[in-house]
C-alpha positions as CSV (number, residue, x, y, z in Angstrom):
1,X,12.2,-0.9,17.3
2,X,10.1,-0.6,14.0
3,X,11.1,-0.4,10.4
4,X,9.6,1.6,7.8
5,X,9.7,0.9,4.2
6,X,7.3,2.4,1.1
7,X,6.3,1.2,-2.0
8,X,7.8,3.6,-4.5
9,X,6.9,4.8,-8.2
10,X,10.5,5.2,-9.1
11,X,13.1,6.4,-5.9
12,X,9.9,8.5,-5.1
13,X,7.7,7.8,-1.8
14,X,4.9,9.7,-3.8
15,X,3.0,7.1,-6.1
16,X,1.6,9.4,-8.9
17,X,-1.7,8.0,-9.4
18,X,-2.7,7.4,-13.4
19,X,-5.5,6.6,-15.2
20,X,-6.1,2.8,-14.9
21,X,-4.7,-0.4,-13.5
22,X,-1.5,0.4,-12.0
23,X,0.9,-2.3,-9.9
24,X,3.8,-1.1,-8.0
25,X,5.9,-2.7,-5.6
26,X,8.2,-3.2,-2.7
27,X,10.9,-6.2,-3.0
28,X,14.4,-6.9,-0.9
29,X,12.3,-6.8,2.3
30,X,15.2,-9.0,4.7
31,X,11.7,-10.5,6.1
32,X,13.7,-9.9,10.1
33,X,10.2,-8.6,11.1
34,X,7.3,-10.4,12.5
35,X,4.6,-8.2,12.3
36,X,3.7,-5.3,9.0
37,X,1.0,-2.7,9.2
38,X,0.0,-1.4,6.0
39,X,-0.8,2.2,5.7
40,X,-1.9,4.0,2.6
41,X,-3.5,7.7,1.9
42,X,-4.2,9.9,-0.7
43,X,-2.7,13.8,-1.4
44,X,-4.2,16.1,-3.7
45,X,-1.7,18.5,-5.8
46,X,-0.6,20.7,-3.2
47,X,-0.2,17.5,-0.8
48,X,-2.7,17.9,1.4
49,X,-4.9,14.5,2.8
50,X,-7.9,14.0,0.6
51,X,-10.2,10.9,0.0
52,X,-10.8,9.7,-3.5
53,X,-14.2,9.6,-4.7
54,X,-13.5,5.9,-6.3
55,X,-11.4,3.3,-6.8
56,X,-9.7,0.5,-5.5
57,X,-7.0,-0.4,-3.5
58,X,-5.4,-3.7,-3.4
59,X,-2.2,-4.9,-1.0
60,X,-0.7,-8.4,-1.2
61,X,2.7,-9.6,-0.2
62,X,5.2,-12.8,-0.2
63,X,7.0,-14.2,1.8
64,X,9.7,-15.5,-0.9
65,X,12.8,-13.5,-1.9
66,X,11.4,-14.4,-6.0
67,X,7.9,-12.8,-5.0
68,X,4.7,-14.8,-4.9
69,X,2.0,-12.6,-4.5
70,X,-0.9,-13.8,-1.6
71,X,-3.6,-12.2,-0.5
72,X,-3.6,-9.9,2.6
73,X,-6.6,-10.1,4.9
74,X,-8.3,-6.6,4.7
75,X,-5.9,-6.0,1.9
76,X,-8.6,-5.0,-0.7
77,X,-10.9,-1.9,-0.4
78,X,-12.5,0.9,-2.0
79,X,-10.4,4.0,-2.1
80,X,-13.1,6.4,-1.4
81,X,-13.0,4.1,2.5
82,X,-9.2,4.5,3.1
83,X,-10.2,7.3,6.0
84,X,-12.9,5.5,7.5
85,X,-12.4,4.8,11.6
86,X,-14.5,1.4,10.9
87,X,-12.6,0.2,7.8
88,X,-9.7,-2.7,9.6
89,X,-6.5,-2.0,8.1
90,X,-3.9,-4.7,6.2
91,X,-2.0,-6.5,9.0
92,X,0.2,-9.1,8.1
93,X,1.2,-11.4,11.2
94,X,4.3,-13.2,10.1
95,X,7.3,-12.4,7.9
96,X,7.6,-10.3,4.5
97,X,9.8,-10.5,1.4
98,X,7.5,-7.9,-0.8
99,X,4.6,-6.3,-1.0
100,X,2.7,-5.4,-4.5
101,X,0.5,-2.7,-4.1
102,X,-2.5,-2.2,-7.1
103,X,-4.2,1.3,-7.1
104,X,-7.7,0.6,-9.9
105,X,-9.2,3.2,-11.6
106,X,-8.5,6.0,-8.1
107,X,-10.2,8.8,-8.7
108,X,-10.1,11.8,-7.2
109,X,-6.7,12.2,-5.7
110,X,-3.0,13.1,-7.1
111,X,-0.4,10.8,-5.4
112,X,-0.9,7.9,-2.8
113,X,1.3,7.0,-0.4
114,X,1.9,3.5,1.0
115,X,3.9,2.5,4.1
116,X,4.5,-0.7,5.7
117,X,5.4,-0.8,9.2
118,X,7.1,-3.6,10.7
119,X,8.5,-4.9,13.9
C-alpha cells in the first residue's frame, strides 16, 4: 500500500510560487516507508498543467526526525524540464523523515505542486 504526503505552503497542497528563492517543506514523515518518488508540476491560474519557461527546482530530504538536509539524486533540475519523458525523476531508496523542497527564480507558472510517494 502506498502513502502520499505533499509539501505544503501553509495547510495548502498548492505551493504559490513567488518571486525568488523560496524553501518549503515536509517534516513528521514516521520514515515506515522504504521507497519515495518525488513528483512535482506546475498550474497556471486557472489550474491547468503548464511548464515554466525557467527556474529551478531543487528536492532534498533527511532521514533524521531534527532534519538534515542531503542531496537527492536527480533532485535538482530546471523547471522549464519537469514534463520531459527523458528527464529521471527524484527517487529516494531508503527511509524519509522530511523533505525540503526549493522552487528558484520559477517563471512562468502560478502554483507547483509536490508529492512524495512512498511504499
Amino acid at each position: 500500500m502506498s502513502v502520499e504526503r505533499f509539501v505544503k505552503d501553509g495547510d495548502s497542497n498548492f505551493i504559490t510560487i513567488q518571486p525568488g528563492v523560496n524553501i518549503y517543506t515536509l517534516e513528521q514523515m514516521s520514515g515506515e516507508t522504504k521507497e519515495h518518488y518525488i513528483a512535482v508540476r506546475f498550474l497556471d491560474a486557472q489550474g491547468g498543467d503548464v511548464v515554466p519557461t525557467g527556474g529551478t527546482v531543487t528536492v532534498r530530504g533527511s532521514q533524521f526526525r531534527k532534519p538534515l538536509y542531503d542531496g537527492i539524486e536527480n533532485g535538482i533540475f530546471n523547471a522549464a524540464d519537469v514534463a520531459l519523458d527523458t528527464r529521471v525523476r527524484p527517487i529516494v531508496d531508503g527511509p524519509l523523515r522530511a523533505v525540503q523542497l526549493t522552487l528558484d527564480s520559477v517563471l512562468g507558472a502560478t502554483t507547483c505542486v509536490c508529492k512524495i510517494t512512498g511504499y
